[in-house]
N, C-alpha and C positions, 0 to 999 in steps of 0.2 A: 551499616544500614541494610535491612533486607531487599531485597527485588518488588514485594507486594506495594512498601508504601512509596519505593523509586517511582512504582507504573502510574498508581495514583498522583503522584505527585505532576509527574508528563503527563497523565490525563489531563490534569486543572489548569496545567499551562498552555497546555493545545486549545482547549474548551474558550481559556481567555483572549487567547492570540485571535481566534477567530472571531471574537467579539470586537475586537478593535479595528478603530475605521481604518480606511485602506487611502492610501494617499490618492487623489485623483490626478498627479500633475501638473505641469508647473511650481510656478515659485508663492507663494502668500493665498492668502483664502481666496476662495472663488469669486468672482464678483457677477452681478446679476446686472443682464441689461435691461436700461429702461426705455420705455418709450421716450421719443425725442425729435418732435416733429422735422427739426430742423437736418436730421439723416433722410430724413425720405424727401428733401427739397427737391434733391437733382433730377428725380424722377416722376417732378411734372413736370419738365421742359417740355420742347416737342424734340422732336430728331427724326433723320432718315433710317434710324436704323426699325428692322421689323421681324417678330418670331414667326414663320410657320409651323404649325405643328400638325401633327397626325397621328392616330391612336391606333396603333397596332399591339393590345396587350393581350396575352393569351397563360393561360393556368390550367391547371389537370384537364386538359384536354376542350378547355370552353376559350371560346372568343366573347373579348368584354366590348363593347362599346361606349362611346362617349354617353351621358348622362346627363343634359342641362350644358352648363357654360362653361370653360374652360377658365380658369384665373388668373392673373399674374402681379404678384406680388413683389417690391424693391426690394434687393437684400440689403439689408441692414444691421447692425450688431443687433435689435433688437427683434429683426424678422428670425435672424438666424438660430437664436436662441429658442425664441419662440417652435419653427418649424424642427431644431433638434428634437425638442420634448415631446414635441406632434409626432413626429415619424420619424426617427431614431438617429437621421441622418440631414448631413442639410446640403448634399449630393444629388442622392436619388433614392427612391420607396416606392412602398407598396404596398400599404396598409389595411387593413378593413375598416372599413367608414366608421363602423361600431367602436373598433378599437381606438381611434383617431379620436371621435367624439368623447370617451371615456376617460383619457391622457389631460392634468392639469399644467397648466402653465405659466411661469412668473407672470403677474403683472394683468392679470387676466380680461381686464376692464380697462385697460386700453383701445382705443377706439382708434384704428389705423385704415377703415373700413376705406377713407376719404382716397389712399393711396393704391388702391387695389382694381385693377382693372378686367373687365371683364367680356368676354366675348363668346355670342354658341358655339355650340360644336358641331356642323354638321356633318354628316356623309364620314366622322372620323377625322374633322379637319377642323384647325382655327388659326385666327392670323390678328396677331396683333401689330400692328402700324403707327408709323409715326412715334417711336419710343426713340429717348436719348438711350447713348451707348453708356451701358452698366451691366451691373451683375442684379438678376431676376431669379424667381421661384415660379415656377409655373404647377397649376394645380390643375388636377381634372381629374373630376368623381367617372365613372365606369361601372358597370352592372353588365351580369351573365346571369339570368333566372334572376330571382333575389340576393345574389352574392355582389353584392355591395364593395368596392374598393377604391382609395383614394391613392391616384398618381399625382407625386410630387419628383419637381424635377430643377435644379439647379442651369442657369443660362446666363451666357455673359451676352451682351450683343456689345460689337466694335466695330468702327469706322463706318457706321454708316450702312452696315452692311446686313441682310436678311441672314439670319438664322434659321437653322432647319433643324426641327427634331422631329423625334420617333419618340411617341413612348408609350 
């Protein structure tokens, strides 16, 4: 066999390799979570436990400020899937509003609105109280001129106890 029809040959094989899906991990197909009212139960308790937060975010040289209200949302298998797809992470981000509003997501007319709590922001500061001990998503939109940015941030609250973030 010559060289010319070997390279074509490794062309067509490369060409196709890179066609084919890429495993994403784990074991068996992906599964998509649904909404399920009864995951976000434990998070209308009351409890002692409470976030303060404060918005210190800064980018090429601009300081952003809080924007409206602060959010907080239960994590759930299906918050979590949901804020992955949102903001790439279900940690911490820092998105452009634009970008965030443009990102589709399983299940999309789920209505989980009932679970979501909200408080202003002011002076750079918000505090949610009286929250049972769990794992939370806190949200807060930020602007610098019209650059537009959603913070998202990942919180456990335990024992009862105030929470403090920065974001």
């Amino acid at each position: 066999m010559s060289v010319r029809p070997l390279l074509a040959l490794t062309a067509l094989a490369a060409a196709l390799a890179a066609c084919a899906p890429m495993p994403t991990g784990g074991y068996g197909p992906a599964t998509s979570a649904v909404f399920n009212a009864a995951d976000f139960a434990w998070s209308q308790h009351g409890g002692q436990a409470a976030i303060e937060g404060r918005v210190d975010y800064r980018r090429d040289g601009k300081t952003y400020a809080c924007t409206g209200s602060a959010g907080l949302t239960p994590d759930t298998p299906y918050t979590r899937q949901r804020f992955a797809a949102l903001y790439g992470s279900t940690d911490r981000a820092a998105v452009p509003e634009a970008v965030v509003r443009a990102r589709n997501v399983p299940d999309p007319n789920a209505d989980y609105r009932a679970y979501v709590r909200s408080e202003r922001c002011e002076n750079g500061r918000f505090r949610f109280a009286g929250l049972p001990d769990g794992g939370w998503f806190v949200i807060v939109p930020v602007s610098a001129d019209s650059d537009r940015i959603v913070l998202m941030r990942a919180i456990q609250t335990r024992g009862g106890r105030v929470t403090n973030v920065v974001m």
